[in-house]
N, C-alpha and C positions, 0 to 999 in steps of 0.2 A: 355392102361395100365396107372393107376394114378401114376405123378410122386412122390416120394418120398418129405418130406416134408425139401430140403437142410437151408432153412431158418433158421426154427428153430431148427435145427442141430447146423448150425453156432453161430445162439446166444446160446444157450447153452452150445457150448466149448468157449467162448467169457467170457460168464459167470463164466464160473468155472476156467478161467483164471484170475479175477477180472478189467476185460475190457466191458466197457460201447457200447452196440452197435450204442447206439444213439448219441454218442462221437464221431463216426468214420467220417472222410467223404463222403458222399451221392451222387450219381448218377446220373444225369438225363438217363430216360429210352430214347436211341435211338428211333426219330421215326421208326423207318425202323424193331424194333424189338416188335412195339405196336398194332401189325395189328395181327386178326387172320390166316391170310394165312400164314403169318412168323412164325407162332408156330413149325410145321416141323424143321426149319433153327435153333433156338433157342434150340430145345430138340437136334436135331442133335450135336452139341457144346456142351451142357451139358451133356450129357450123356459121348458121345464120351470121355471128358477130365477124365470121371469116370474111365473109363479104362485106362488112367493113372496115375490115384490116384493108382488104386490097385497096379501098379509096383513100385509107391512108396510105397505104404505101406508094400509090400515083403522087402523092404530093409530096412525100418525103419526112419520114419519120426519128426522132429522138439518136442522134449519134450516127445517120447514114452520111450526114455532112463531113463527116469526121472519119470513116472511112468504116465504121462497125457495119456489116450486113447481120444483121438477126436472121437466125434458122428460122426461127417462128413468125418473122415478118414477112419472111421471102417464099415463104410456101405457100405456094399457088395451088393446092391441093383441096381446100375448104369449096371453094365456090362446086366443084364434081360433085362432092358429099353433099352440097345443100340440093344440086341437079338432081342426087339420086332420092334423098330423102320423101323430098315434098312427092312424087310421084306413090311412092312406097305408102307414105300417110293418107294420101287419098283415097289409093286402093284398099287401103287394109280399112274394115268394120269392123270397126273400135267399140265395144261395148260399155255399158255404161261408167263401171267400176276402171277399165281401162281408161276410158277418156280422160275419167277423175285423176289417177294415176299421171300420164302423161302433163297435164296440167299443173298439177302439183309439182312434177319432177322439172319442169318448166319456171314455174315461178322461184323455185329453191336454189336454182341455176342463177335467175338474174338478180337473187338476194344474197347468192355467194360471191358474186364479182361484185354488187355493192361493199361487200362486208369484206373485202380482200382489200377493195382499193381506200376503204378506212383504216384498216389499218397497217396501209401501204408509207413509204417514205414519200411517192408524188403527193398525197394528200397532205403530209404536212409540208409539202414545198410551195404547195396552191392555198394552203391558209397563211402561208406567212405572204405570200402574193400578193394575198386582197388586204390582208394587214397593213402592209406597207404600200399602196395603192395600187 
C-alpha cells in the first residue's frame, strides 16, 4: 500500500501558516532507520502514531478553533496503512537479522520524534509553562 504523501502535507500547513520549512531545524536520518529491511519498523511508528492523530483530531487540535484545517491532521488515511501493515507483518517470516533490522528501524523512529520535538519551538513553550506554573 503507497504510503501517503506526510511531507508535503507538513509543508503545506507550514506554508499556510507563513513558516519556512527550510528555516526549521534538520535531522540527521538514523542509520538504523536507512536500511531497507527497517522499512517495516519505520511504517509501523508512523502509521501507528496516525491513529493517534485521529483521537486528537475528535477532540480538536492547535489552531482548528481558529479556523486552520491541517492537511496533516485531517488525513484520515493513516489508520488503512496501519489495517494493512499489521496483517503484512504477521504473515511475513522475518528472519533473525530482519527482525533485528525492523526493530531497530523502529526504535530510531520513536528517538527521532523525541529528538525533533527537543528541538522543537512547542518544547520551549512547555518549559517556560512549567517555569511559570
Amino acid at each position: 500500500m503507497p504510503a501517503p504523501d506526510y511531507l508535503t502535507m507538513l509543508h503545506k500547513d507550514l506554508a499556510a501558516l507563513g513558516v519556512d520549512p527550510m528555516a526549521l531545524p534538520s535531522l540527521d536520518m538514523p542509520p538504523e532507520a536507512a536500511t531497507d529491511a527497517g522499512a517495516p519498523g519505520i511504517g509501523y511508528v508512523i502509521s501507528g502514531s496516525r491513529l493517534g492523530l485521529s483521537v486528537i483530531r475528535r477532540q480538536g487540535y492547535w489552531g482548528e478553533q481558529q479556523g486552520f484545517r491541517s492537511l496533516y491532521m485531517e488525513d484520515d488515511s493513516g489508520p488503512a496503512c496501519w489495517k494493512a501493515l499489521l496483517p503484512w507483518m504477521r504473515q511475513r517470516n522475518f528472519n533473525r537479522a530482519e527482525q533485528e533490522a525492523v526493530s531497530a528501524a523502529a526504535l530510531a523512529s520513536f528517538d527521532t520524534f523525541a529528538r525533533a520535538f527537543a528541538v522543537s519551538p512547542a518544547e520551549d513553550s512547555l518549559k517556560e509553562k512549567r517555569a511559570d506554573g
